[in-house]
C-alpha positions as CSV (number, residue, x, y, z in Angstrom):
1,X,17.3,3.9,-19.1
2,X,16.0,0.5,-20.4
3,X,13.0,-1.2,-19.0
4,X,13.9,-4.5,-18.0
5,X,10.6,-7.1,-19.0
6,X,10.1,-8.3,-15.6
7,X,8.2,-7.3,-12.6
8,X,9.6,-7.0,-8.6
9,X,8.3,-6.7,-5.4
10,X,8.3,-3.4,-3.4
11,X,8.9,-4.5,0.8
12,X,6.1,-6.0,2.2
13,X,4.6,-4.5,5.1
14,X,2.2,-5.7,8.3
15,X,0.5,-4.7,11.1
16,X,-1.6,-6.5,13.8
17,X,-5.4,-5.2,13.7
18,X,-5.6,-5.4,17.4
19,X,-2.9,-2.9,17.7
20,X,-5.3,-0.2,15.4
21,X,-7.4,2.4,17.3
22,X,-9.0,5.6,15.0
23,X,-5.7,7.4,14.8
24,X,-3.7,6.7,11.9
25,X,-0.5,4.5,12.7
26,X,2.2,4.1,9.6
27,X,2.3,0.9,8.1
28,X,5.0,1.5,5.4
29,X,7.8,4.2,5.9
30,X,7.7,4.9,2.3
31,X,7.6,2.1,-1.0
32,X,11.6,1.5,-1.9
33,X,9.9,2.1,-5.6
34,X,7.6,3.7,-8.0
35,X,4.9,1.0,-8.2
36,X,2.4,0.4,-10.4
37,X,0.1,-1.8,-8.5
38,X,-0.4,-1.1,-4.9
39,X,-2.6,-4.0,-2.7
40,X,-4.4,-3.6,0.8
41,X,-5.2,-7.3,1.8
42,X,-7.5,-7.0,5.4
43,X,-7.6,-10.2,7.2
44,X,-9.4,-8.7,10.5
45,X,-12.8,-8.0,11.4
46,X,-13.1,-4.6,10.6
47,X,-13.1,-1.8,8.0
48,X,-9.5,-0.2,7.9
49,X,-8.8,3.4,6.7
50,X,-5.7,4.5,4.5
51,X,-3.7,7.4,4.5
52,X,-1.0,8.5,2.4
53,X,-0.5,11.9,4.5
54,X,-1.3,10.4,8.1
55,X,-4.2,13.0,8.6
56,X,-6.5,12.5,5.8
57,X,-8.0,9.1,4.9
58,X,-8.2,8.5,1.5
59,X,-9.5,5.0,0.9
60,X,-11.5,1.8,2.8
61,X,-10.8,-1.7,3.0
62,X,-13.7,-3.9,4.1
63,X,-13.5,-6.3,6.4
64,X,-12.0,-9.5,5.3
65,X,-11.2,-8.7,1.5
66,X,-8.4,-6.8,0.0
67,X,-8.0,-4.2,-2.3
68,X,-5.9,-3.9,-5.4
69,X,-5.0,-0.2,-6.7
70,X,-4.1,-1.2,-10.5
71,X,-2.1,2.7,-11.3
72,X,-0.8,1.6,-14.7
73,X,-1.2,-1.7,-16.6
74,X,1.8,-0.7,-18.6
75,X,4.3,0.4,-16.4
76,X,6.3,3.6,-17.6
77,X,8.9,2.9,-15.0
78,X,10.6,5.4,-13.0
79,X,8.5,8.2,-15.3
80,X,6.2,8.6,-12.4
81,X,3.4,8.6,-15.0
82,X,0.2,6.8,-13.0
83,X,2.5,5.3,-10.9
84,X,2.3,5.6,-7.3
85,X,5.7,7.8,-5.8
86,X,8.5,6.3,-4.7
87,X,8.9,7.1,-0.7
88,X,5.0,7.4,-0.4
89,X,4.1,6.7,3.6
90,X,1.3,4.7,4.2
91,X,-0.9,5.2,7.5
92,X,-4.0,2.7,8.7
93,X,-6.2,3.4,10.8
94,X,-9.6,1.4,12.5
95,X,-12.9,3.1,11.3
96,X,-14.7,3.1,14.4
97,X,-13.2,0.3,16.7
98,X,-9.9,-2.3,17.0
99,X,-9.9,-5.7,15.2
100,X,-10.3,-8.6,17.4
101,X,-7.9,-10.6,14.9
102,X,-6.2,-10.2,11.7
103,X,-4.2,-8.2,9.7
104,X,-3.6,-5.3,7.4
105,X,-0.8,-5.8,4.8
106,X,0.7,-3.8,2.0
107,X,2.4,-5.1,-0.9
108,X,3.4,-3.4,-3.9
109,X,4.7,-4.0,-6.9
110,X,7.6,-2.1,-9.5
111,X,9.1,-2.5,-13.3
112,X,13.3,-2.2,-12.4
113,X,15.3,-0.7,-15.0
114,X,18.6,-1.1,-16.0
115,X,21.5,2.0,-17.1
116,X,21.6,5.5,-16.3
C-alpha cells in the first residue's frame, strides 16, 4: 500500500459538559482510522478525565484549554506504529463535579492510503 501525501480528518466528536457527572460517558464509538494526532479541546469550566477503556482514566484536560496527543510526526499509516488504533473508544468523564457550560470535543487526524 502507497501513502498518499495528504492528511484527513477522523469524525469529530462532542459532548455537552453539563451532561458529565464522575462516571465515564463515551464520547467517540471508536476513531474510523489509525490516527496519528489525537486532540481534546475543553471549552467548560472544569477538568475532564479520558478513558480509552471506560473504567480507568488515563489522562486530564484542564479547564478551558485543550490538549493535543502528537503519536507520530511521520505517520507510518495503517502500520499501527505510534499510532493510536483504529476503533479505539473514548470515554469522559467530570473530575469532581458537572460543567456549568462548555464542551469536550475529539478530533483526530489520519494519513489515507491508496491500493491493497
Amino acid at each position: 500500500m502507497a501513502v498518499i501525501n495528504r492528511v484527513c480528518a477522523n469524525a469529530y466528536s462532542s459532548l455537552d459538559a453539563t451532561l458529565l457527572n464522575i462516571f465515564f460517558q463515551m464520547i467517540s464509538p471508536g476513531l474510523d482510522e489509525p490516527c496519528f494526532m489525537l486532540k481534546f479541546v475543553n471549552s467548560s469550566n472544569v477538568n475532564i478525565l479520558i478513558s480509552y477503556d471506560g473504567i480507568y482514566p488515563n489522562d486530564v484536560v484542564p479547564a478551558s484549554s485543550q490538549v493535543v496527543l502528537p503519536f507520530q510526526k511521520n505517520s507510518r499509516t495503517k502500520s499501527d506504529i505510534a499510532l493510536m488504533k483504529r476503533g479505539i473508544p473514548i470515554y469522559v468523564a467530570a473530575e469532581e463535579h458537572p460543567g456549568k457550560t462548555g464542551y469536550i470535543h475529539v478530533i483526530s487526524y489520519y494519513q489515507p492510503v491508496t491500493g491493497t
